[in-house]
C-alpha positions in Angstrom: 37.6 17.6 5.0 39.0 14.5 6.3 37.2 12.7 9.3 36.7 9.5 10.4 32.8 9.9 11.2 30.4 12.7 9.6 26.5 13.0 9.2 24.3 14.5 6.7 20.8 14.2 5.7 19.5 12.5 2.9 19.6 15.8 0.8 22.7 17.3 1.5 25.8 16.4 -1.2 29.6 17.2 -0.1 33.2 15.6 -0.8 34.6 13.7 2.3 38.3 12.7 2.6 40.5 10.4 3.7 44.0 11.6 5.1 46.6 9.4 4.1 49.2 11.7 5.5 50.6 9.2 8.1 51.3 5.7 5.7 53.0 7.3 2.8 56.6 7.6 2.7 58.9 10.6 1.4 57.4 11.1 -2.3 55.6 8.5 -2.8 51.6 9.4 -4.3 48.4 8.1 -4.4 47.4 6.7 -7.7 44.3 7.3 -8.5 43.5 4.6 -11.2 44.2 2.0 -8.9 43.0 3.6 -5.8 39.1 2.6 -5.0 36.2 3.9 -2.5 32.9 1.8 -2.0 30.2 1.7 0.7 28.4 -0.6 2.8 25.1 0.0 4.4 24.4 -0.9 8.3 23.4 -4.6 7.0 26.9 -4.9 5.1 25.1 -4.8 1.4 26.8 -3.0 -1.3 25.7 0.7 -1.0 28.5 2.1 -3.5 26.6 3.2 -6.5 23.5 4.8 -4.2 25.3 6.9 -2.0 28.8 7.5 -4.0 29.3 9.6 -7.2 32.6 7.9 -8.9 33.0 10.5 -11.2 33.8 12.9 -8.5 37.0 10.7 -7.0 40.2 12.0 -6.9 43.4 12.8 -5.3 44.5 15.9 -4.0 48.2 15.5 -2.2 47.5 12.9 0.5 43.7 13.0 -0.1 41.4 10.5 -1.4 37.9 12.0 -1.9 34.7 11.8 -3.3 30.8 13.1 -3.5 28.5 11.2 -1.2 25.4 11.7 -2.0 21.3 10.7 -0.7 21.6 7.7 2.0 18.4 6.9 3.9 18.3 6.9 8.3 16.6 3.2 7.9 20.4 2.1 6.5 22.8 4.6 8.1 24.7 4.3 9.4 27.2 3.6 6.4 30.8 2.0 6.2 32.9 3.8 3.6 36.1 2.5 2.5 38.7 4.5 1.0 41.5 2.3 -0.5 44.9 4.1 -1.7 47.3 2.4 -4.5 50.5 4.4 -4.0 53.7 5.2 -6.6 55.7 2.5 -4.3 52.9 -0.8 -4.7 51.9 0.1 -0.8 48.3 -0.3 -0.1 46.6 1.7 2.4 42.9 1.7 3.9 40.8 4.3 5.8 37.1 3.3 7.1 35.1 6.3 7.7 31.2 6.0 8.8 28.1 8.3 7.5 25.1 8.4 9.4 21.7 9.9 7.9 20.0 12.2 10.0 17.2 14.0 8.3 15.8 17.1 9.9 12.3 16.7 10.7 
């Protein structure tokens, strides 16, 4: 699913992507090795490794993805930052925001 907003609650765990569609050229790729996704929470402090799961990153044709998971309401809403390294040296960014909304 690319978007360029989404909520979830604290429990829920899906794979968000990042359309990259519209920058690459004719053939060129995303590399995922060089590629890289991290997080900010709504005070701008590094929120990668509590609400990202690395191991789940990848490329699927002109998709960057990866697992977001927990996130609390008192720090949504979140900044994440999907960064694409292509085959042709071009560098591309996406910003997408996750807010936390648990049910009560």
């Amino acid at each position: 699913m690319a978007v360029a907003a989404f909520q979830k609650t604290s429990w829920e765990s899906w794979v968000p992507a990042a359309n990259f569609a519209d920058d690459l050229e004719d053939g060129e790729t995303i590399v995922l090795a060089s590629s890289d996704i991290s997080a900010t929470d709504k005070n701008g402090a590094d929120a990668t490794a509590g609400i990202l799961n690395q191991s789940y990153k990848a490329v699927s044709g002109t998709y960057l993805q990866i697992r977001v998971v927990a996130g609390t309401e008192a720090l949504s809403v979140y900044n994440i930052k999907f960064k694409a390294v292509t085959s042709l040296g071009n560098n591309y960014e996406l910003n997408v925001e996750m807010k936390i909304k648990n049910i009560p």
